[in-house]
C-alpha positions in Angstrom: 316.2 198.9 39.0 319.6 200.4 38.2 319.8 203.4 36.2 322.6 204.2 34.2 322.8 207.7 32.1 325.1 208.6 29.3 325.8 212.0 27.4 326.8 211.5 23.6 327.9 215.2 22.5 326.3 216.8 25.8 327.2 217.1 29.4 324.8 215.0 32.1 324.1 217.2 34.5 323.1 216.3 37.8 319.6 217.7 37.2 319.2 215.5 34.0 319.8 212.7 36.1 317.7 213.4 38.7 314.6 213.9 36.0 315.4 210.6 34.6 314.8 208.9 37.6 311.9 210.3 38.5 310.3 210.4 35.4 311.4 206.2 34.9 310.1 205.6 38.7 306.6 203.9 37.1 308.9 201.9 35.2 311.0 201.0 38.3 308.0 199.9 40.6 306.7 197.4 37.6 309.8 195.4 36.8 312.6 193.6 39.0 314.7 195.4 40.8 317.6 193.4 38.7 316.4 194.9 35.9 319.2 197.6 34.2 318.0 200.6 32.6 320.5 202.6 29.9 319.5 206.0 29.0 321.4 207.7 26.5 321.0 211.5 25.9 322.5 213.2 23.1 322.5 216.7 20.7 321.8 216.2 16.7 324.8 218.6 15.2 322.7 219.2 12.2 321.5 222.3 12.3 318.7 221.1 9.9 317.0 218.9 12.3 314.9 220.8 14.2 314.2 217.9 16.9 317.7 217.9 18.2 317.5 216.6 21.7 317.5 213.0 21.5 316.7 210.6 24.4 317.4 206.5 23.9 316.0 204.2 26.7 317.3 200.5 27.1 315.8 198.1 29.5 317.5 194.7 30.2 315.0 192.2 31.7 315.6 188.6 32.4 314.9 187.1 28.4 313.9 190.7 26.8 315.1 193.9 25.8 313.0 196.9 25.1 314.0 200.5 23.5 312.4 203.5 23.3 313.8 206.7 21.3 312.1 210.3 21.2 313.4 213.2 19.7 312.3 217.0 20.3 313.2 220.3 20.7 313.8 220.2 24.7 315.5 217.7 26.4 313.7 216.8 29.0 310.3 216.6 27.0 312.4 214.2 25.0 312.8 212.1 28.1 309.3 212.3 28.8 308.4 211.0 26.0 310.9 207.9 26.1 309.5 206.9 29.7 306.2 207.1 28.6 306.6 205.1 25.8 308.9 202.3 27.8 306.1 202.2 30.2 303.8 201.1 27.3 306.3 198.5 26.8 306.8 197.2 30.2 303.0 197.1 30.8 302.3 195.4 27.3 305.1 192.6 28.6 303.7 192.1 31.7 300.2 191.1 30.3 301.6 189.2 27.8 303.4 187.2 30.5 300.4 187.0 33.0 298.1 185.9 30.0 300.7 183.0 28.8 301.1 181.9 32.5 297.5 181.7 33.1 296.9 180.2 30.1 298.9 177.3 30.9 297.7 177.0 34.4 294.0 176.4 32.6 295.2 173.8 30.9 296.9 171.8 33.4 295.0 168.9 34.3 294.0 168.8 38.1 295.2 165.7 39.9 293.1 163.4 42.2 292.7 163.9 45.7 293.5 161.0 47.9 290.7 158.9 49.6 289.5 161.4 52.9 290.5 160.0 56.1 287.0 160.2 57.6 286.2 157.4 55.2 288.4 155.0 57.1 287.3 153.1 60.0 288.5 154.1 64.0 291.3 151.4 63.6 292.5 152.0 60.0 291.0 149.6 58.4 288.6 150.8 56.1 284.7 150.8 56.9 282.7 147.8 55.1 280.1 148.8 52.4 276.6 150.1 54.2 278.7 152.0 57.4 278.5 148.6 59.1 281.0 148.0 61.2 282.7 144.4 62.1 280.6 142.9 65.8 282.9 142.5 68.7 282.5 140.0 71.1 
């Protein structure tokens, strides 16, 4: 999985980056390695909101997006709280998938098996009714 972080009003340090991947690393082993994961961290100017610290997770999977934003007083509780909450998501699509795939495998109908080969006779041909086979002589 590629991860990608942004700052929007606040400088990514390299430590910030380094607790987003390990904190998104359950996320990682679930989902292709394709997958692109956007986390955006940025700082409220408000000094009225008291959950400043903002954290905004985007995961691009083949056919579905899913987002997860948390908001608190520390950074890095804020990205906690985002990869918890994406790994919710993740493991809520996976089931979803696995249920809709076995779902239709249930409902498949089962095709025939062809006739066994040790119903045919030594020379191909196959055996008469009764297991009685042709006199020679």
């Amino acid at each position: 999985m590629r991860i990608q972080v942004k700052g929007r009003n606040i400088h990514v340090s390299d430590d910030v980056r380094e607790h987003v991947a390990k904190r998104f690393q359950k996320v990682a082993k679930q989902v292709s390695e394709l997958a692109e994961l956007e986390v955006e961290v940025s700082e409220e100017r408000n000094p009225a909101i008291a959950d400043c610290k903002v954290a905004e997770a985007t995961l691009h999977l083949k056919g579905v997006t899913l987002r997860a934003r948390d908001a608190s007083g520390d950074l890095m509780h804020s990205i906690n709280l985002c990869a918890d909450e994406l790994s919710v998501q993740v493991k809520r699509h996976r089931d979803k998938r696995r249920k809709r795939r076995e779902s239709r495998l249930a409902a498949a109908p089962v095709p025939e098996a062809p006739p066994a080969v040790a119903e045919m006779a030594p020379a191909g041909r196959p055996s008469r009714p009764g297991g009685v086979s042709p006199a020679t002589g």
